[in-house]
BADREN-661439 format. One record per residue (C-alpha): residue number from 1; residue in one letter; x, y, z. Coordinates in steps of 0.25 Angstrom, whole numbers, plus 5000, padded with zeros to 4 digits. Example, Ala and Ser with C-alpha at 12.3 -4.5 7.8 and 13.67 -1.06 7.14 Angstrom:
# residues 2
{1 "a" {5049 4982 5031}}
{2 "s" {5055 4996 5029}}
END
This chain:
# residues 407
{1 "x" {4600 4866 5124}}
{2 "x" {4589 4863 5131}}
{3 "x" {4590 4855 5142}}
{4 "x" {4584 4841 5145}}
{5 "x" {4583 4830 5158}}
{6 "x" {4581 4816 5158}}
{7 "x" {4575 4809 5169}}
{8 "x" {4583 4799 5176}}
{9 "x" {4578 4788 5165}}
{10 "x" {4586 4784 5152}}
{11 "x" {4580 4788 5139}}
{12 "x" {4585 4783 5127}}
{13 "x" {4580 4796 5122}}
{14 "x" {4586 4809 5126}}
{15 "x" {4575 4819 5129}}
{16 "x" {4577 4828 5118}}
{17 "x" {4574 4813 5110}}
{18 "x" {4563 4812 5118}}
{19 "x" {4557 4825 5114}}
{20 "x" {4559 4823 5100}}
{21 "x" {4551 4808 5102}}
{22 "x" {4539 4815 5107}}
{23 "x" {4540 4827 5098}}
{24 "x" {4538 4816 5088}}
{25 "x" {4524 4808 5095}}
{26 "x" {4519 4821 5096}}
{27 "x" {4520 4824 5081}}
{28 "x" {4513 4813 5078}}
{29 "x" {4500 4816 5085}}
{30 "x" {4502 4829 5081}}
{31 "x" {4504 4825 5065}}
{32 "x" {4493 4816 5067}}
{33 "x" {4484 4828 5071}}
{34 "x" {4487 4837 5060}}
{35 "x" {4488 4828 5049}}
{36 "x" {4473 4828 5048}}
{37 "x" {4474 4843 5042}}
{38 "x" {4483 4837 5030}}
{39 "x" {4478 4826 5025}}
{40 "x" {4462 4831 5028}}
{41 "x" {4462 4836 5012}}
{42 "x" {4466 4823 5007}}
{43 "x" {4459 4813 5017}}
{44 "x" {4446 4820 5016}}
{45 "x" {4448 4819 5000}}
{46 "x" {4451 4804 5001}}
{47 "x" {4440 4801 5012}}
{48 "x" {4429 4811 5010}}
{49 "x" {4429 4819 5022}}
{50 "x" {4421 4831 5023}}
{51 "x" {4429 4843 5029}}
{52 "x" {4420 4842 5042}}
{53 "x" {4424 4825 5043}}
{54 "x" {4438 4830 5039}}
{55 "x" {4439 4839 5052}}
{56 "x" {4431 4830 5061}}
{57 "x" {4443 4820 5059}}
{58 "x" {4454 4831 5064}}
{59 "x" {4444 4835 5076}}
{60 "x" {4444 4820 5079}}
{61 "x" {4459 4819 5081}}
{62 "x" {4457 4832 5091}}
{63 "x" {4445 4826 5099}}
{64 "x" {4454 4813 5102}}
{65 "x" {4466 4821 5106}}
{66 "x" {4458 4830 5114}}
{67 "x" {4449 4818 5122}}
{68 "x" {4460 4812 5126}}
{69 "x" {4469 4822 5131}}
{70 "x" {4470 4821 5145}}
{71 "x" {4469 4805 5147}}
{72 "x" {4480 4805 5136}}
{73 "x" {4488 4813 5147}}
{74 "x" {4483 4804 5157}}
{75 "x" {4488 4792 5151}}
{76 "x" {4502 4798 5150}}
{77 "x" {4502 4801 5164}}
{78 "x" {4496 4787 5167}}
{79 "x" {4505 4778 5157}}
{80 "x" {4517 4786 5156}}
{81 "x" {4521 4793 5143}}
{82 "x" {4526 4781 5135}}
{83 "x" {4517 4771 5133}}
{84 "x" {4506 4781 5131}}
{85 "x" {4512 4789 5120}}
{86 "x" {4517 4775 5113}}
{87 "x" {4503 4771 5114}}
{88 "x" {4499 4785 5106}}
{89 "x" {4508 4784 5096}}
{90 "x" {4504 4770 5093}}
{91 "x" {4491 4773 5093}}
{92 "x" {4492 4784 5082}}
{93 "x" {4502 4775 5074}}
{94 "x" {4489 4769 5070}}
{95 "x" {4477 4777 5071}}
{96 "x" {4488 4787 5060}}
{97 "x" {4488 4775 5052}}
{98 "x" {4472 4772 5054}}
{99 "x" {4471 4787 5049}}
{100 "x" {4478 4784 5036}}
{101 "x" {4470 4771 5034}}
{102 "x" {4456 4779 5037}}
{103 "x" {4446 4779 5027}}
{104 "x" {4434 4785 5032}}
{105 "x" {4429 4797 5040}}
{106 "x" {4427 4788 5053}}
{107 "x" {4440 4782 5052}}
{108 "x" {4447 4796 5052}}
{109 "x" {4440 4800 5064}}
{110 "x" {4441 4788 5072}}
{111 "x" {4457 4789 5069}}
{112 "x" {4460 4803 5072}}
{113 "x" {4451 4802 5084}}
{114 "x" {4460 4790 5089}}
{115 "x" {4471 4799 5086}}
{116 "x" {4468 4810 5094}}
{117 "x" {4465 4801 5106}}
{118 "x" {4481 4792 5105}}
{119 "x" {4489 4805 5102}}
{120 "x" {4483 4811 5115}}
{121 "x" {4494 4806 5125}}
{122 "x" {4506 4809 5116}}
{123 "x" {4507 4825 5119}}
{124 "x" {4504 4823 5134}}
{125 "x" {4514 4812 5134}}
{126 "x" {4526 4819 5127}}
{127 "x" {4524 4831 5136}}
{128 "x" {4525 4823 5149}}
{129 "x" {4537 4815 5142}}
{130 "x" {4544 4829 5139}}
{131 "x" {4542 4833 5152}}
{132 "x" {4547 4824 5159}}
{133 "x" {4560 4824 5152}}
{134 "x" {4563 4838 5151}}
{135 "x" {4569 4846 5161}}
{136 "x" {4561 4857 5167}}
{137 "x" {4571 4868 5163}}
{138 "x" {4567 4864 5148}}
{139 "x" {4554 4856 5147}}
{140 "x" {4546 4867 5140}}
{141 "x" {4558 4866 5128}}
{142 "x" {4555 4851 5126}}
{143 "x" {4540 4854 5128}}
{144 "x" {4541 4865 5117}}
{145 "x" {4549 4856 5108}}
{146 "x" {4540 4844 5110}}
{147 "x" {4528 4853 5108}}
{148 "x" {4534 4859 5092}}
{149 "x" {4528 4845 5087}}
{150 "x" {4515 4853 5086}}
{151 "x" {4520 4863 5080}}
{152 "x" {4528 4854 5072}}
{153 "x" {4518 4846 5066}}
{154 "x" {4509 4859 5061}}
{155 "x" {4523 4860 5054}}
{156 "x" {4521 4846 5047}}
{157 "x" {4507 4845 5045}}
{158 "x" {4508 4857 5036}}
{159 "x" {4521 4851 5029}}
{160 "x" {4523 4837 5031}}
{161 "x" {4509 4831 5029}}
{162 "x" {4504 4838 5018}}
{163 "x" {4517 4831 5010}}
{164 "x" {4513 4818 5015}}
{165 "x" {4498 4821 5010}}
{166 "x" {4501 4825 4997}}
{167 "x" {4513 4817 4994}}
{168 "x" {4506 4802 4999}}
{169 "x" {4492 4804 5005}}
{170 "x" {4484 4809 5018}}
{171 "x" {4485 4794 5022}}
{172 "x" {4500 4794 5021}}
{173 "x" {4501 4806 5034}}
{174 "x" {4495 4796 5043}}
{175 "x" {4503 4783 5039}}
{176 "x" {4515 4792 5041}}
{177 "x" {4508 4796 5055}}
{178 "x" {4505 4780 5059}}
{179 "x" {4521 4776 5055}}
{180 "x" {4526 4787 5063}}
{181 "x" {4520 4786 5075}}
{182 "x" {4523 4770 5075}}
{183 "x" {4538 4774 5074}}
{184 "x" {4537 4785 5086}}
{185 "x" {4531 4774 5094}}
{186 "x" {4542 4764 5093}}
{187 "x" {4553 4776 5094}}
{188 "x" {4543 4780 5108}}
{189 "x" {4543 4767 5113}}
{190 "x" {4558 4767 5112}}
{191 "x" {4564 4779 5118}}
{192 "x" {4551 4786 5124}}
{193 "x" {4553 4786 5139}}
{194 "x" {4539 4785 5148}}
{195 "x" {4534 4794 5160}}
{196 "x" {4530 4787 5174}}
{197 "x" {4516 4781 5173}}
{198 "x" {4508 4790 5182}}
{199 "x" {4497 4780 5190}}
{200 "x" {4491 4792 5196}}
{201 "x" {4488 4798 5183}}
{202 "x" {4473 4799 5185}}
{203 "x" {4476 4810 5198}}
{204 "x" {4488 4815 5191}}
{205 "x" {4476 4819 5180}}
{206 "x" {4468 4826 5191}}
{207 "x" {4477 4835 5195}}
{208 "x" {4481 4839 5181}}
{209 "x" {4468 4843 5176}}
{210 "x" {4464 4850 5190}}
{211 "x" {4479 4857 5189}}
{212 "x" {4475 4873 5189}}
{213 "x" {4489 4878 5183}}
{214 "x" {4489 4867 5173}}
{215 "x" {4475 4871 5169}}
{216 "x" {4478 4884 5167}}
{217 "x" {4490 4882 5160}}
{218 "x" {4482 4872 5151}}
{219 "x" {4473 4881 5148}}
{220 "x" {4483 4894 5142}}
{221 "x" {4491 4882 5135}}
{222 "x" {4473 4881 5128}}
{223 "x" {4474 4895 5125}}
{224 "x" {4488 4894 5118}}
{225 "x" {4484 4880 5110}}
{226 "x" {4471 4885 5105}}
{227 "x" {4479 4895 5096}}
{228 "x" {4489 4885 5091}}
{229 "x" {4478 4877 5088}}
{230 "x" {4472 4889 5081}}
{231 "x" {4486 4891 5073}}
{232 "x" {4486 4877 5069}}
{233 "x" {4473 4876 5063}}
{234 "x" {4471 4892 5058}}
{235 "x" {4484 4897 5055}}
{236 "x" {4485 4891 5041}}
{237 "x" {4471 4896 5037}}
{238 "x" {4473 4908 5041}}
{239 "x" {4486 4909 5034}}
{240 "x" {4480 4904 5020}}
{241 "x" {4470 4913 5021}}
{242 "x" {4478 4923 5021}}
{243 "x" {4492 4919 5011}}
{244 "x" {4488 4907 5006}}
{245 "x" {4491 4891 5007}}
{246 "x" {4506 4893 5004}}
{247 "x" {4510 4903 5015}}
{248 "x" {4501 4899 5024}}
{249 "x" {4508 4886 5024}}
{250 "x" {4520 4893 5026}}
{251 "x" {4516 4901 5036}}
{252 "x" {4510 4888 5043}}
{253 "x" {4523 4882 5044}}
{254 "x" {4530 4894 5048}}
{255 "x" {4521 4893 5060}}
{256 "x" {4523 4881 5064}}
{257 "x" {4540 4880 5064}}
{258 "x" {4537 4893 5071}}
{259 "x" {4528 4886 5082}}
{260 "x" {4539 4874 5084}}
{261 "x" {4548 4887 5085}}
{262 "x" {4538 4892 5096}}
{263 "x" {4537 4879 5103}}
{264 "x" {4551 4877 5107}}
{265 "x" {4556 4891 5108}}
{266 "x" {4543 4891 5116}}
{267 "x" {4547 4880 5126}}
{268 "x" {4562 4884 5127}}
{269 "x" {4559 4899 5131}}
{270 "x" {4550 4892 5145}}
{271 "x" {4560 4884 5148}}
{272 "x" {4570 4898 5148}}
{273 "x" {4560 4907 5156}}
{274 "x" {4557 4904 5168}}
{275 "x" {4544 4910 5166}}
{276 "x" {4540 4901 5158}}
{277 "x" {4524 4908 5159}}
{278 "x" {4530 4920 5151}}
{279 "x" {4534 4913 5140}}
{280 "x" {4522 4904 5138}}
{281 "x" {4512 4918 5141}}
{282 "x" {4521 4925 5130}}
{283 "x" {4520 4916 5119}}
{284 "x" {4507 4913 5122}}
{285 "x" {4503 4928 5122}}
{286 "x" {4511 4929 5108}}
{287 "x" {4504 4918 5102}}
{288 "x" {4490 4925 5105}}
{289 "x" {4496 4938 5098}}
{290 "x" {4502 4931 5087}}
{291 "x" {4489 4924 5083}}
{292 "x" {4482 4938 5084}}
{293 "x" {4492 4943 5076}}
{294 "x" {4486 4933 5065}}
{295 "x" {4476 4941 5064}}
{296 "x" {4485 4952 5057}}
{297 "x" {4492 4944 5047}}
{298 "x" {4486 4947 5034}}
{299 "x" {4498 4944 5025}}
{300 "x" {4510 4933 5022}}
{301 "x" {4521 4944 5028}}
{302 "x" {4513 4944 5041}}
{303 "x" {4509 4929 5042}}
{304 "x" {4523 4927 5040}}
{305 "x" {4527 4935 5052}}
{306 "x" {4517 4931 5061}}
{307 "x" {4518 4915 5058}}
{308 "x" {4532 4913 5066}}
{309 "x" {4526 4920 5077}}
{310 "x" {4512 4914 5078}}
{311 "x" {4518 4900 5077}}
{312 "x" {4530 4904 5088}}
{313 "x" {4522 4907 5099}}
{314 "x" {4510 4899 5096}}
{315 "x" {4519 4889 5102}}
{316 "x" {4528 4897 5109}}
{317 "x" {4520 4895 5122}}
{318 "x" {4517 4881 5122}}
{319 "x" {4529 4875 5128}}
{320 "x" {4532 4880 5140}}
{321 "x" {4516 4881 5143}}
{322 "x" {4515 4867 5141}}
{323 "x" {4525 4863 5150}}
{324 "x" {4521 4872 5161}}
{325 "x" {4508 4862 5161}}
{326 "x" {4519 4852 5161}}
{327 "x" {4525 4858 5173}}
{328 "x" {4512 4859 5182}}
{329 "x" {4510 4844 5182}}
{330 "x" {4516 4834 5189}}
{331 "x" {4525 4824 5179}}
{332 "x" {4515 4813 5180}}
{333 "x" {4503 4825 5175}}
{334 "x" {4513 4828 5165}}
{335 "x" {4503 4820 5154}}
{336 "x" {4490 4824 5159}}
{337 "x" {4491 4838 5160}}
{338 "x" {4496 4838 5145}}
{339 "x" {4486 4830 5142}}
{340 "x" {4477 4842 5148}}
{341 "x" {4484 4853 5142}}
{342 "x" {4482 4845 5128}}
{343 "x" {4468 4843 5131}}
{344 "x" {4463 4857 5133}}
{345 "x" {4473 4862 5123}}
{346 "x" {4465 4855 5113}}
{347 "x" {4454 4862 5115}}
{348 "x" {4460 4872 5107}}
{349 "x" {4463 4861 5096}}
{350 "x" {4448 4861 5096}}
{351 "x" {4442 4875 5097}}
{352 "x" {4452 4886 5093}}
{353 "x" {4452 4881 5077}}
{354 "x" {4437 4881 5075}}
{355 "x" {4437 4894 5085}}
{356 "x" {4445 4901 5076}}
{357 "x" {4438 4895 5065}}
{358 "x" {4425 4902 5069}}
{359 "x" {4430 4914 5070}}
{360 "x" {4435 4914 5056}}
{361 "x" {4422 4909 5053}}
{362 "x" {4414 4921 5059}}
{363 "x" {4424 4934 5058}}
{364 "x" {4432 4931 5048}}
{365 "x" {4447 4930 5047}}
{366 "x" {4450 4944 5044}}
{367 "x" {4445 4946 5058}}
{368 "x" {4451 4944 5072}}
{369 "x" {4442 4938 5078}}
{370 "x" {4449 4924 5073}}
{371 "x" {4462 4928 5076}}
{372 "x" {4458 4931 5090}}
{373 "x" {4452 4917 5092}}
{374 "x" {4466 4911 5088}}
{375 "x" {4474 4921 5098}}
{376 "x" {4463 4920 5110}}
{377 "x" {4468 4906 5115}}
{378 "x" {4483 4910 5118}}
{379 "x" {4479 4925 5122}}
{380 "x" {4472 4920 5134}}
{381 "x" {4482 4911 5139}}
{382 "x" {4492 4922 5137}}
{383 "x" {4484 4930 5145}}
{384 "x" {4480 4920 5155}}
{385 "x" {4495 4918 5157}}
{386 "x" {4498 4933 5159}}
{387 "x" {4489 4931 5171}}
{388 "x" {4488 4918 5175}}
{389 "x" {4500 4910 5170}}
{390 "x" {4513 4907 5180}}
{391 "x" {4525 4915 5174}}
{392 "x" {4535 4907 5180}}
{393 "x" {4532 4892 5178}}
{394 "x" {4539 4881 5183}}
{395 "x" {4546 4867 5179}}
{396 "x" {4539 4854 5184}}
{397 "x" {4547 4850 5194}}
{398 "x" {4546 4864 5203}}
{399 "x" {4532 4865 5202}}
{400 "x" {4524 4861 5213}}
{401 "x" {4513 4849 5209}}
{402 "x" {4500 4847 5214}}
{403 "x" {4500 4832 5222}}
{404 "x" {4509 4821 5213}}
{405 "x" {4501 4811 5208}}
{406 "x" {4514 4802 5203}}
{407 "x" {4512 4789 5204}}
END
């Protein structure tokens, strides 16, 4: 059993709740985010997208997450956790509904960019809640278990969406979206707890973004995100091309429930070690090797082995990565540097998909040259960790901080 601590405040939540609570805000941005790739077919049909109007929509989304990064985490720090993420969450209650009511190109836009910009504090803001709740001894467990709603979600956008779509209607995704997240608001309000309000936040902010360790680590946590994002967006394709649409959905939902897998296994072996570096530098280095090893699967039998694999340590890193940038931050920098690492991570988001893209484009995708594109981000982080990364990393409350700027 893992186990937890509670502050010296009473919750009506126990902390394995809590997690559970933010697990679920999470998922709605993240369903919000990759609900566009379902309904796109039937909304385009009904409005008359063109493809290119049809991807400028998704893009959209991206561009208002991205923008507002770094102030979201800001306004953690500044307001506390509670009030921010409840002022998210009622936000995208009704620009989910807006979505479903669009009837227009320009509408779609406008909503999904509005989007982007209110589900901003709701990552930075469940991390700093985490935390701040869990022991030292294991944080990285309750980071990886938070962190499976991503992988999670590819599991219900390739399942659960498409039932809804053809069942009821495209429409029918985001007026299920807009009620849920009306109901995790009130269930927030309730039980959620808040972080201390940081009136300091603007230096706090200074620190963290001239912070040299977290810089770094921000940046290997770049290279390993900008081969999930390759995963996510290439992985299928790649699959259909070569078994067809049936298995390649199987083999996309095998790698998902294998990247949850990943995520917690992940975070529970960092807590264990105490060199946590080695374990984050290993799977990062084994999901570059897997993603090469895409390149020499030609057939069902070997897709089939290599899926559980690619998906395990695509996301084996990530929990004990990201809460080593927790750990080099002050408590009330918790929300900034998140936002940070969110910031630059979607830079990946942006690039690596249409790098990869060009590849395919230009030599083939009989070649290697695509598949090297995929494996370069976590390859150089890996061997940046190898030479650059602490092996032995410490819990929060041993390591020494730069000058407080609590309130």
């Amino acid at each position: 059993m893992v186990n937890f601590k509670e502050s010296g405040q009473e919750y009506l939540l126990s902390v394995r709740s809590l997690i559970a609570l933010l697990w679920v805000c999470n998922m709605i941005q993240l369903s919000l985010r990759y609900s566009w790739g379902v309904a796109l077919p039937q909304a385009s049909f009904e409005l008359s997208l063109s493809r290119f109007q049809a991807g400028v929509v998704a893009s959209f989304f991206y561009i208002g997450y991205v923008i507002t990064g770094i102030p979201s985490g800001f306004l953690v720090d500044r307001y506390g956790t509670k009030p921010v993420t409840l002022a998210s969450l009622f936000l995208l209650g009704l620009l989910s509904f807006w979505i479903g009511f669009s009837r227009n190109f320009f509408e779609l836009l406008l909503a999904f960019l509005l989007s982007g910009v209110v589900a901003g504090p709701i990552f930075p803001s469940s991390m700093k809640t985490a935390a701040e709740k869990l022991s030292a001894s294991s944080r990285a467990t309750g980071v990886g278990a938070l962190e499976s709603v991503s992988p999670f979600a590819m599991v219900a956008a390739a399942t659960l969406f498409p039932f809804a779509l053809y069942a009821l209607n495209w429409r029918f995704i985001y007026y299920g979206l807009g009620a849920f997240s009306f109901s995790v608001f009130v269930v927030y309000s309730v039980f959620a707890p808040n972080t201390k309000p940081n009136k300091r936040a603007k230096s706090a902010l200074s620190l963290t973004l001239t912070n040299r360790r977290l810089i770094l680590a921000v940046t290997l946590r770049l290279g390993g995100m900008w081969g999930v994002i390759a995963l996510s967006a290439w992985f299928y394709t790649i699959c259909f091309r070569i078994v067809g649409i049936k298995e390649a959905q199987i083999l996309y939902i095998l790698l998902a429930c294998f990247a949850i897998l990943g995520q917690v296994v992940g975070g529970y072996f960092s807590d264990k070690q105490k060199r946590r570096g080695l374990i984050e530098t290993f799977g990062m280095l084994a999901f570059g090797a897997s993603s090469l090893a895409l390149w020499l699967s030609k057939n069902s039998q070997e897709l089939l082995i290599l899926a559980p694999f690619l998906g395990f340590f695509a996301f084996f890193w990530k929990s004990g990565l990201d809460t080593h940038i927790l750990e080099l931050v002050e408590p009330s920098q918790r929300g900034s540097a998140v936002g940070f690492m969110n910031t630059v991570s979607q830079i990946g988001s942006l690039l690596s998909p249409a790098a990869i893209g060009y590849t395919l484009d230009r030599f083939g995708a009989d070649t290697f040259y695509p598949f090297l594109t995929f494996a370069i981000g976590p390859l150089l982080s890996s061997a940046l960790m190898l030479m650059r990364f602490p092996v032995d990393t410490q819990p929060a409350d041993k390591i020494q901080h730069r000058p407080s700027c609590a309130p």
